[in-house]
C-alpha positions as a Python dict, from the first residue, in 0.01 Angstrom:
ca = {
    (1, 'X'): (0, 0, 0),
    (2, 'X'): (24, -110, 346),
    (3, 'X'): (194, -451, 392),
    (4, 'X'): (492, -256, 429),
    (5, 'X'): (331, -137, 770),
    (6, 'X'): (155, -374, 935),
    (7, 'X'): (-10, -725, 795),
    (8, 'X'): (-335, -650, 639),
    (9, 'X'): (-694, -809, 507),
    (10, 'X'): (-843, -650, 252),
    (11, 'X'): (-1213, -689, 148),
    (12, 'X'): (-1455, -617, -104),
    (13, 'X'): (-1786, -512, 62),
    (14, 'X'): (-1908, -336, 381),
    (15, 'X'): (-2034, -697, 537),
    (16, 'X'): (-1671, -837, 449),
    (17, 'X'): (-1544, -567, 647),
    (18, 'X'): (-1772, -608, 967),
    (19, 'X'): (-1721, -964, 952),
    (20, 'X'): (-1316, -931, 966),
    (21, 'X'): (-1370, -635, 1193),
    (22, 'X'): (-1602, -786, 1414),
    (23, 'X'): (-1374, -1126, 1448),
    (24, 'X'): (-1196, -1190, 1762),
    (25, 'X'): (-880, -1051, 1640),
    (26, 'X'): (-997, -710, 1620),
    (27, 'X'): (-799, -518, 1341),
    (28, 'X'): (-541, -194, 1505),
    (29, 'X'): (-654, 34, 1237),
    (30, 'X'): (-924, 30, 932),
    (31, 'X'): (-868, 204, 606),
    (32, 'X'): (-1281, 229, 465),
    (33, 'X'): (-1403, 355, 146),
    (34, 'X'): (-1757, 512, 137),
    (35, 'X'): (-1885, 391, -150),
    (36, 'X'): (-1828, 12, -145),
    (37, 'X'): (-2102, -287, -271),
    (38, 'X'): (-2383, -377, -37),
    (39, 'X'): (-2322, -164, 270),
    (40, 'X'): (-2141, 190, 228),
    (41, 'X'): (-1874, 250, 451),
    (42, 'X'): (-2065, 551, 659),
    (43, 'X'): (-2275, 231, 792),
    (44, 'X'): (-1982, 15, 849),
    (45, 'X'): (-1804, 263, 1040),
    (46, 'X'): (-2123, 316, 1249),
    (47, 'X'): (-2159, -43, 1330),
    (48, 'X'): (-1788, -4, 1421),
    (49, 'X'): (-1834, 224, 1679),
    (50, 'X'): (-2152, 63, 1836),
    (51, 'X'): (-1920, -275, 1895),
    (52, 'X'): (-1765, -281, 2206),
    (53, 'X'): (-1442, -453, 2039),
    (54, 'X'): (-1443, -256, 1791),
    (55, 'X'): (-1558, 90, 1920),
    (56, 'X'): (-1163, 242, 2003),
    (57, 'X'): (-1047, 105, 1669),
    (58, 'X'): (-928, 410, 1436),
    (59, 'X'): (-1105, 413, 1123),
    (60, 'X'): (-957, 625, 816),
    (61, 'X'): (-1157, 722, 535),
    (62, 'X'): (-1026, 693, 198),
    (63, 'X'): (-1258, 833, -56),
    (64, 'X'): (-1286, 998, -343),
    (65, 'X'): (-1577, 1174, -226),
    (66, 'X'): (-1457, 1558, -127),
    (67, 'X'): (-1755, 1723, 17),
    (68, 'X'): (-1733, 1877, 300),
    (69, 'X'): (-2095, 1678, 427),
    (70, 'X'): (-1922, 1387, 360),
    (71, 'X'): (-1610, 1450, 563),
    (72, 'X'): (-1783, 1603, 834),
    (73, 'X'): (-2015, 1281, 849),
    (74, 'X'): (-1711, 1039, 830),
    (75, 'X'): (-1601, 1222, 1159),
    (76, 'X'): (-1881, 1254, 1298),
    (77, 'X'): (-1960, 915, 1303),
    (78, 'X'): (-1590, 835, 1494),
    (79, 'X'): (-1327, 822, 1227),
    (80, 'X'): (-999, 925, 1308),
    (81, 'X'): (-954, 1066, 959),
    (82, 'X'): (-1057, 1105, 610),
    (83, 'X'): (-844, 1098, 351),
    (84, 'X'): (-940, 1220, -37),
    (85, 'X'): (-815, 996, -352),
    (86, 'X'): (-610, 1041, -518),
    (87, 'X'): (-355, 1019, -229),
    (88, 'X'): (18, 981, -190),
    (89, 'X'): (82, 660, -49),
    (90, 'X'): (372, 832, 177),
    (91, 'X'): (62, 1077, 337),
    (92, 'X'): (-138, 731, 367),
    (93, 'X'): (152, 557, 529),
    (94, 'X'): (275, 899, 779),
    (95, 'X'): (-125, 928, 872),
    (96, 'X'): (-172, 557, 918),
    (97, 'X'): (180, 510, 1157),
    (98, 'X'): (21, 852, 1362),
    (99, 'X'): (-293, 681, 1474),
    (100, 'X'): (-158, 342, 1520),
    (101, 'X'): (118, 550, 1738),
    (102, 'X'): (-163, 758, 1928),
    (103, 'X'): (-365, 410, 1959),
    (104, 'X'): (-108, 270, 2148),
    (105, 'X'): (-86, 583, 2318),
    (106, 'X'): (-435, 579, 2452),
    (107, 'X'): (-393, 190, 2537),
    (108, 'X'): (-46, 224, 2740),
    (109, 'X'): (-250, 546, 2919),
    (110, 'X'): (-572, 305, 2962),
    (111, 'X'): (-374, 16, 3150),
    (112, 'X'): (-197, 329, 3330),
    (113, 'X'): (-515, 425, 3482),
    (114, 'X'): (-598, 113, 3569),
    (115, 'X'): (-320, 67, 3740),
    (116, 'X'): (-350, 399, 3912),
    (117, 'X'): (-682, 311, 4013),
    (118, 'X'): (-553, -52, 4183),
    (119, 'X'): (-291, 139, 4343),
    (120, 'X'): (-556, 431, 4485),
    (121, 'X'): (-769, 110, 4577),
    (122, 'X'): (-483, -77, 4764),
    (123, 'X'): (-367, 308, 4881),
    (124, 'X'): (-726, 357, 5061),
    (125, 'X'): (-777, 22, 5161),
    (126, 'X'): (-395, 61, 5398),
    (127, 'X'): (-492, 399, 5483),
    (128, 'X'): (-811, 241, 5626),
    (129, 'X'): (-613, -23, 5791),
    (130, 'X'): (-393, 265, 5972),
    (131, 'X'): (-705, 453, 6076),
    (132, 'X'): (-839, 118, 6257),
    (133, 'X'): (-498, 23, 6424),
    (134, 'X'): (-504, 462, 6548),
    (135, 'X'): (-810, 440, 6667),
    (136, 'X'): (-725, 129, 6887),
    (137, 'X'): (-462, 281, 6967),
    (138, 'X'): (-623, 581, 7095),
    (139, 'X'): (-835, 340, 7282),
    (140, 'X'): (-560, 116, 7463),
    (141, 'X'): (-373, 494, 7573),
    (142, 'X'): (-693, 609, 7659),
    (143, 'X'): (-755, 278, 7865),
    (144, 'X'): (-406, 277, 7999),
    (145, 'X'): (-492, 674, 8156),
    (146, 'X'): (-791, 509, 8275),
    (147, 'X'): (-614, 281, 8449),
    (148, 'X'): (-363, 523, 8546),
    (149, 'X'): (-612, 725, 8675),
    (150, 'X'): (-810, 451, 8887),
    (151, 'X'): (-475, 382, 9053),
    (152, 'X'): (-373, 704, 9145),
    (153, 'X'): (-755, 759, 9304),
    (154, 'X'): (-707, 452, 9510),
    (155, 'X'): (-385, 540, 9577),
    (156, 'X'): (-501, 871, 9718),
    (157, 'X'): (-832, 719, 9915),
    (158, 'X'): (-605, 454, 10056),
    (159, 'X'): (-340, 719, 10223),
    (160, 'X'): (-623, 866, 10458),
    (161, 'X'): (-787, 541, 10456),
    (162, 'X'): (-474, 363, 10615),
    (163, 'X'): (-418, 702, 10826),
    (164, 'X'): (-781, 670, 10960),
    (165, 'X'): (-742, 312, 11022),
    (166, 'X'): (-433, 298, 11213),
    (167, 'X'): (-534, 580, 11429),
    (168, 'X'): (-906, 372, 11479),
    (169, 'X'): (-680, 112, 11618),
    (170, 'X'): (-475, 353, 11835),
    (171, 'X'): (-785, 473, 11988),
    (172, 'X'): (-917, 194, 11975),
    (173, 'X'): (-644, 55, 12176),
    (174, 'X'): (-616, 344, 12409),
    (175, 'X'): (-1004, 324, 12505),
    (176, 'X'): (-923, -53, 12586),
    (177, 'X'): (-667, 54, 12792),
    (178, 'X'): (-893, 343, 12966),
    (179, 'X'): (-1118, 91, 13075),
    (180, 'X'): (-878, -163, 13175),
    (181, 'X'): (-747, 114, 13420),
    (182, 'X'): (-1098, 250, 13515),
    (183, 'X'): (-1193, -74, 13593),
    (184, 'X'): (-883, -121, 13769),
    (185, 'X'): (-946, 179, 13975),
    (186, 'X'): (-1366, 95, 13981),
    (187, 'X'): (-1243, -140, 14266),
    (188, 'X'): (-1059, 30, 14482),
    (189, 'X'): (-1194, 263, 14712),
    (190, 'X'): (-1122, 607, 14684),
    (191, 'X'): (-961, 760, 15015),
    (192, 'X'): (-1051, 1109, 15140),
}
């Protein structure tokens, strides 16, 4: 029925199943009876879906069981679908191609977020670089007005500064002067 799709194993028992299932070459889709020899296939499927390599693998259930219970289990348990014999092998086939399609679906959309989430890694790991190389930024400008700053205070303490200075020496010199004259004059006699 389906070597026309895809290569396939088929098995006898429940075990069989797990074993092939369970391998590590994972299967892209299981067809699974219920009733099957040894282990039915509403264990098998629940094994199916405990394994990690096997837990996103679709399972379809082909059965000729048609209670509702029995449907509702099947789904419950994770199959994708449950189909009742007799079928049409061109509903088999349509169904089987749909969740083989929507499995690849959901892996393309899993390595999607994955890359997403790289990207939002690598995005907020530059974003963090910007905010360091801003904020030292910040710093050197802020420095720079420090700087700024500092020389426009000594350039404003050194105007009076140099003003006070200059006329110290003035007086300075003038006093020298003074006494230079008064000394000058100290020896002389003063006439009436």
């Amino acid at each position: 029925l389906m070597q026309s799709l895809s290569e396939c194993t088929a098995v006898e028992t429940g075990e069989e199943a797990l074993e092939v299932a369970l391998s590590s070459n994972p299967p892209d889709l299981i067809l699974l009876d219920i009733l099957m020899p040894g282990m039915d296939g509403f264990e098998v499927c629940a094994q199916l879906k405990a394994a990690s390599q096997t837990q996103d693998v679709p399972v379809i259930f082909l059965s000729s069981n048609t209670d509702v219970e029995d449907k509702t289990r099947g789904i419950e348990l994770g199959a994708v679908d449950y189909i009742t014999k007799p079928f049409h092998s061109d509903e088999v086939k349509a169904r089987v191609r749909t969740h083989l399609t929507l499995k690849k679906m959901r892996e393309d959309l899993q390595e999607k977020n994955i890359t997403l989430e790289r990207q939002v890694k690598e995005i907020k790991a530059m974003i963090e670089l910007l905010r360091e190389k801003d904020l030292r930024l910040i710093e050197r400008d802020r420095m720079a007005g420090i700087y700024t700053l500092a020389a426009g205070i000594a350039h404003e303490i050194n105007n009076p500064l140099g003003f006070l200075k200059s006329t110290i020496s003035a007086l300075k010199s003038g006093v020298d002067k003074m006494s230079l004259a008064l000394g000058y004059w100290g020896d002389k006699p003063v006439s009436d």
